[in-house]
C-alpha positions in Angstrom: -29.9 -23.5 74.7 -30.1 -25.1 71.2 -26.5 -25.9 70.3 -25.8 -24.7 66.2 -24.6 -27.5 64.0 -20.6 -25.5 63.9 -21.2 -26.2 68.1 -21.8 -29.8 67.8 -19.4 -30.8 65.3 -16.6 -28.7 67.1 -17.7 -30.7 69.9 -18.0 -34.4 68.7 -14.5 -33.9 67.1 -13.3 -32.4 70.2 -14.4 -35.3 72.6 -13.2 -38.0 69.7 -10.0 -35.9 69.7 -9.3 -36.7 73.5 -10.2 -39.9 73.1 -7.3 -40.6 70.0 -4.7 -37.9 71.6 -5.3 -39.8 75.9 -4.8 -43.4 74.3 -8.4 -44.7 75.2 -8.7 -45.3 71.1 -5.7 -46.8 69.7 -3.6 -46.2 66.5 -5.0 -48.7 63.8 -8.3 -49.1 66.1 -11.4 -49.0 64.0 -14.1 -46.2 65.0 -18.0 -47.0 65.5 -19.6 -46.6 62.2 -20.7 -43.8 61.6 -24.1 -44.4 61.9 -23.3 -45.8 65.2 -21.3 -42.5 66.3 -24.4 -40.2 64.8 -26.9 -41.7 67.4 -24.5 -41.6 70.3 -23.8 -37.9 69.8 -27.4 -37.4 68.5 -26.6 -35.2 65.5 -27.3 -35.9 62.0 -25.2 -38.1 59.8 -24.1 -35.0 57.8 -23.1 -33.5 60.5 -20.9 -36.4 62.5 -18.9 -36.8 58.5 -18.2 -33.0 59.3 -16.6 -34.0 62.8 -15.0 -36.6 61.1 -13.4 -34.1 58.6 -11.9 -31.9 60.6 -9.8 -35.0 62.2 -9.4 -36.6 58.8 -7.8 -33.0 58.5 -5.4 -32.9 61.2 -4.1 -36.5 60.1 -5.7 -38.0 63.0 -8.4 -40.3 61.4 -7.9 -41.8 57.8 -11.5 -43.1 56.2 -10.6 -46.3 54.2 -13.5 -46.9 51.9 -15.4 -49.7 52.2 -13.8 -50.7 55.7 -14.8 -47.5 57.7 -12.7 -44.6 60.0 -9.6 -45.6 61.4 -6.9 -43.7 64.0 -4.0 -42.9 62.2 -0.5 -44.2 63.4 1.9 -41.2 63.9 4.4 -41.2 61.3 7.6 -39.5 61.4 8.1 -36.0 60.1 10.4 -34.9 57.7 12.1 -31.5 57.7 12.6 -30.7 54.0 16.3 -28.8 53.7 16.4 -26.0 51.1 19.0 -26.0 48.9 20.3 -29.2 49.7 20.4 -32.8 47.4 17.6 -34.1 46.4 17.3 -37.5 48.2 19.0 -35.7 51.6 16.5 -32.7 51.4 13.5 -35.1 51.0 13.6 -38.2 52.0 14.0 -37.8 55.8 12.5 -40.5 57.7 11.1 -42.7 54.7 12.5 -46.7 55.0 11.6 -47.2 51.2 11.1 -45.5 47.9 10.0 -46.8 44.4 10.5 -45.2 41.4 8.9 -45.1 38.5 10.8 -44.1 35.3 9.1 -42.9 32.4 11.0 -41.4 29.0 9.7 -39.7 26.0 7.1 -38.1 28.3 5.6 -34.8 26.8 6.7 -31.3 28.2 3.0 -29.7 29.4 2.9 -26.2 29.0 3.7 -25.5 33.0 6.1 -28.1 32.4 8.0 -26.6 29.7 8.3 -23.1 31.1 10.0 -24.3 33.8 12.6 -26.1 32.0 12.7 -23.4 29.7 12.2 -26.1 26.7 9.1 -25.6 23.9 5.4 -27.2 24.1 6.0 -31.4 24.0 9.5 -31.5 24.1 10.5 -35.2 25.5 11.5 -35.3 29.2 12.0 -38.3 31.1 10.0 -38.4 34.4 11.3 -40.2 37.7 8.0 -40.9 39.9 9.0 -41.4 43.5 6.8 -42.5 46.3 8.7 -42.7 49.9 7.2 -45.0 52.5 7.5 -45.6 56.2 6.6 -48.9 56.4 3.9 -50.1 54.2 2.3 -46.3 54.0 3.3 -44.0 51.2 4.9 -41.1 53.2 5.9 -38.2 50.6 5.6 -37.8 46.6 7.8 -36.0 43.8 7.8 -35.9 40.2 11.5 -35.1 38.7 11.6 -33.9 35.2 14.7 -33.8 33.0 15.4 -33.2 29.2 15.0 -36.4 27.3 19.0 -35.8 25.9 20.1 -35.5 29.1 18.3 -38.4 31.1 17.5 -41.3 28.2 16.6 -44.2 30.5 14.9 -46.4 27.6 10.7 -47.3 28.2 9.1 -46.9 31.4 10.5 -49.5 34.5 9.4 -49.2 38.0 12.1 -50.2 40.7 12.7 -50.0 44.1 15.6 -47.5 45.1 16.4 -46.6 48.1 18.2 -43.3 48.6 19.7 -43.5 44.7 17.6 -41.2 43.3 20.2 -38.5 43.3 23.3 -40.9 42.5 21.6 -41.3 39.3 20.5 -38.2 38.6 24.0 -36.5 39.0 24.9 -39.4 36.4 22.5 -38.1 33.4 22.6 -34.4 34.0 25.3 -31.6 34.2 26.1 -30.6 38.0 23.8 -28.1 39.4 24.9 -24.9 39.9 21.8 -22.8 40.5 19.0 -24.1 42.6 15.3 -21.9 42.7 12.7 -23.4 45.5 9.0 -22.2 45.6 7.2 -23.3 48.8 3.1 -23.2 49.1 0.5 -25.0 51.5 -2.3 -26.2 49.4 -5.1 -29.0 49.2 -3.7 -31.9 47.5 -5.2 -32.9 44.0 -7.5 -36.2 43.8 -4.9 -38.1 42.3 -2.3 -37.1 45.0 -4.7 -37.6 48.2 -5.3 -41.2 46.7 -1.3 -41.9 45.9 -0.4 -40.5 49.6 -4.0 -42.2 51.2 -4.8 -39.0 52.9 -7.8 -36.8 53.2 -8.7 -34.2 50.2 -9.3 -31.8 52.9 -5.5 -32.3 54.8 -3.4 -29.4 53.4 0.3 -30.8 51.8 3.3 -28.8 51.4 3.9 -28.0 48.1 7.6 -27.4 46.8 8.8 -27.1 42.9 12.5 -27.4 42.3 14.6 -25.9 39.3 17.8 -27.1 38.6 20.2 -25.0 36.5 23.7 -26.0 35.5 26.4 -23.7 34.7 25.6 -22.2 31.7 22.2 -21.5 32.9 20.1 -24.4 31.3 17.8 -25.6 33.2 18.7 -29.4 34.3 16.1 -31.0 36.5 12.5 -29.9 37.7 11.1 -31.0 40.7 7.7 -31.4 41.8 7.3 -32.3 45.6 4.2 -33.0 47.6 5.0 -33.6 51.2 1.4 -34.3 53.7 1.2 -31.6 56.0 0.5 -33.5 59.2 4.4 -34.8 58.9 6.2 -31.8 56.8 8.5 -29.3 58.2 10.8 -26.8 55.6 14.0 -25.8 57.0 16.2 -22.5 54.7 19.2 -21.0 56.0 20.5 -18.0 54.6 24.4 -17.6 55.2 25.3 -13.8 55.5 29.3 -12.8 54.6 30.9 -9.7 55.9 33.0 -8.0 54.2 36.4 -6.8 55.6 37.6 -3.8 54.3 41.1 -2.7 55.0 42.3 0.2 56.6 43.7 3.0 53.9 47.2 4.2 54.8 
């Protein structure tokens, strides 16, 4: 019986799947080349880059180019906390972060509805890319209004865990936080930041700060890999006691 192309790549990413997930191939081991891998499973090229996918997909192979397909050391997951501070809700397991601070940036049009601000209206932009070790492990873009957040230029500096510290110096306190959660494909420029695979799904959460008096503070973008991202909410339910009438 004449096994379909679906059949055979299910298959070689199957057997290559044991392989990784038993321990006979290594984290940081260096697959066959792919050319290699095509003859010993006798399929087509095309077809073995497909097999490769789907494990590029699942987090368990990362294609570096010009060096080849590698297995993927298991990083740690982080559980995102709705609701919570910015650093403790998304930094988790990460050992570094670097941020890059950029002011006088220009309000984009999804941008400004957010904030509630008009077309180009100056923001200043924190860029900050966690690692575990020396591989990026989660991204976020935080926007604030340029007169609440004027950091001077654009500087790049390692901080580790004072993202929010500073923050809560430049803005009002927040009073009102509004999360949106979505699983999507990451954009080209994200899969390259994170080094991940176009094709493995990240977590997608936006962030909108309001203080008080209901102006918007601080908008968050956050971009967490799916093969390491967990979101946690917890809703706290009151009872009311109502007394007894004499």
């Amino acid at each position: 019986m004449i096994q379909s192309v679906a059949s055979r790549r299910h298959a070689i990413a199957d057997d290559l799947r044991n392989q990784i997930t038993t321990g006979r191939i290594q984290p940081g081991e260096r697959l066959p080349s792919e050319s290699e891998l095509a003859s010993r499973y006798r399929v087509s090229t095309p077809t073995l880059r497909n097999a490769l996918a789907v494990l590029q997909a699942e987090g368990l192979v990362e294609k570096i180019h010009g060096k080849g397909n590698y297995v993927r050391h298991k990083l740690s997951r982080v559980t995102y906390v709705g609701g919570g501070p910015m650093t403790e809700a998304w930094i988790g397991a990460a050992e570094a972060l670097r941020v890059t601070i950029t002011t006088n940036f220009k309000a984009r049009g999804d941008l400004a509805a957010l904030l509630g601000v008009s077309a180009r209206s100056p923001l200043t932009e924190f860029v900050c890319l966690s690692y575990e070790g020396k591989r990026p492990h989660s991204l976020a873009r935080i926007y604030v209004p340029l007169d609440l957040a004027s950091a001077g230029g654009t500087h790049e500096a390692p901080w580790s865990g004072r993202v929010e510290a500073r923050l809560a110096e430049l803005r009002p306190p927040m009073f009102d936080i509004r999360e949106t959660v979505s699983a999507r494909l990451p954009t080209p420029e994200e899969a390259s930041t994170l080094r991940i695979s176009s094709a493995l799904a990240v977590l997608a959460i936006t962030r909108v700060a309001a203080d008080a008096a209901g102006r918007v503070v601080e908008a968050a973008l956050l971009v967490l890999p799916g093969d390491r991202a967990d979101a946690l909410f917890t809703t706290h339910h009151t009872t009311e006691v109502r007394g007894t009438e004499e």
